[in-house]
N, C-alpha and C positions, 0 to 999 in steps of 0.2 A: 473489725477484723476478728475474726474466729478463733479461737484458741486450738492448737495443735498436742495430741497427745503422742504420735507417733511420728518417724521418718514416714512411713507410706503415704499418712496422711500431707507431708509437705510437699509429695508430686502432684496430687489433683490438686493442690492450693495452686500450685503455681501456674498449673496449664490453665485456671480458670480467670487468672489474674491479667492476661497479656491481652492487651488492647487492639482493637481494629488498624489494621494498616490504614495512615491519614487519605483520604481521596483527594482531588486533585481536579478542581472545576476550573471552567475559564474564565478570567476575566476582567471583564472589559466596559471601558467608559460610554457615554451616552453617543458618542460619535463611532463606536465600533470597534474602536481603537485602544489594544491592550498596551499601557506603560510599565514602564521601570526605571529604576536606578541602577547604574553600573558604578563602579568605584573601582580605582587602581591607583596608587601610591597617592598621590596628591589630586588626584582628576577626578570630576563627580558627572557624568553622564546622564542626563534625564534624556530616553529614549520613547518613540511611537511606534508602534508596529501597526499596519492597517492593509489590505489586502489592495493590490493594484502591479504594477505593471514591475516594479524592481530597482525603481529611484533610490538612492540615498540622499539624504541631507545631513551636513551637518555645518551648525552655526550658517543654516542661510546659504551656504556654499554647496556647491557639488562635494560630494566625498572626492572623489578623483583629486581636487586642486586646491581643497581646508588639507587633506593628507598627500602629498603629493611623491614621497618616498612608496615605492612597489611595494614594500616590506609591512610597510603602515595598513596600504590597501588590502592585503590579504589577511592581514591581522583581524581586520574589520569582517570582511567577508567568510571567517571559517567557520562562525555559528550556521551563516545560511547554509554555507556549502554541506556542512555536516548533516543540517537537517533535513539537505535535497530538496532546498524551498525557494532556489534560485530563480529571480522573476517575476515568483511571487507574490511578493509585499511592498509593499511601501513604505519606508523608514523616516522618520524625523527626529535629530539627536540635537541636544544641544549640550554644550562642555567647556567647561568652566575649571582654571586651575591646571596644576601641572605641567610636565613638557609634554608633545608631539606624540612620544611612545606611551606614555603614562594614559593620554586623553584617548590613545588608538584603542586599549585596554579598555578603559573603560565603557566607552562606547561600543565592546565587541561583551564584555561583560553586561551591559544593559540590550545588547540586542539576545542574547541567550536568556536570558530574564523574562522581556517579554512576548519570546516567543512560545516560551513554556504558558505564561500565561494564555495567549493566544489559544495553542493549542497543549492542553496538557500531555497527550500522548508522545510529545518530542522531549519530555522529562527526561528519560531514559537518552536517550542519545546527547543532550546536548549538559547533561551532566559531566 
């Protein structure tokens, strides 16, 4: 670090000091497929995202009948819908812990996760 004799000199110190905005690559396992963890109070989510027709799974089950409250279902689905990636993809979640609403969280927390992985440029939106 360079020694300062004046204020002037502490504005180019500092303009020269500020680092690259981080970039933001994808990615993804040997099967194509970007994971994550989601987590919400007590409930830990390990999610897959992988491109295909718009299934969900979670725990083996249909989303529809593991969550069977409407309120559950759209909880799960506002990542997709926000990212406009409806149909898209193909999800397998599995979740562990917590109640009902906790594991819905979670599981919408790990699908925003790795969909950003997937595709970095949904960073922005699904922030």
């Amino acid at each position: 670090m360079a020694e300062l004799s004046s204020l002037a000199e502490l504005g180019t110190a500092a303009a020269v000091a500020q680092p690259a905005a981080p970039v933001h690559v994808q990615k993804l396992d040997k099967s194509g497929r970007a994971y994550a963890t989601g987590k919400r109070k007590n409930a830990i989510a390990r999610v897959w995202v992988k491109p295909g027709s718009g299934k969900i799974v979670v725990n083996d089950k249909e989303f529809a009948s593991y969550f069977a409250r409407p309120v559950l279902q759209m909880i799960l689905n506002q990542p997709i819908i926000a990212a406009n990636r409806a149909g898209q993809y193909d999800i397998v979640a599995t979740v562990i812990g917590g109640g009902l609403s906790g594991q819905a969280g979670a599981v919408r927390h790990g699908i925003s996760k790795a969909l950003t992985y997937y595709g970095p440029a949904l960073r922005a939106v699904l922030k």
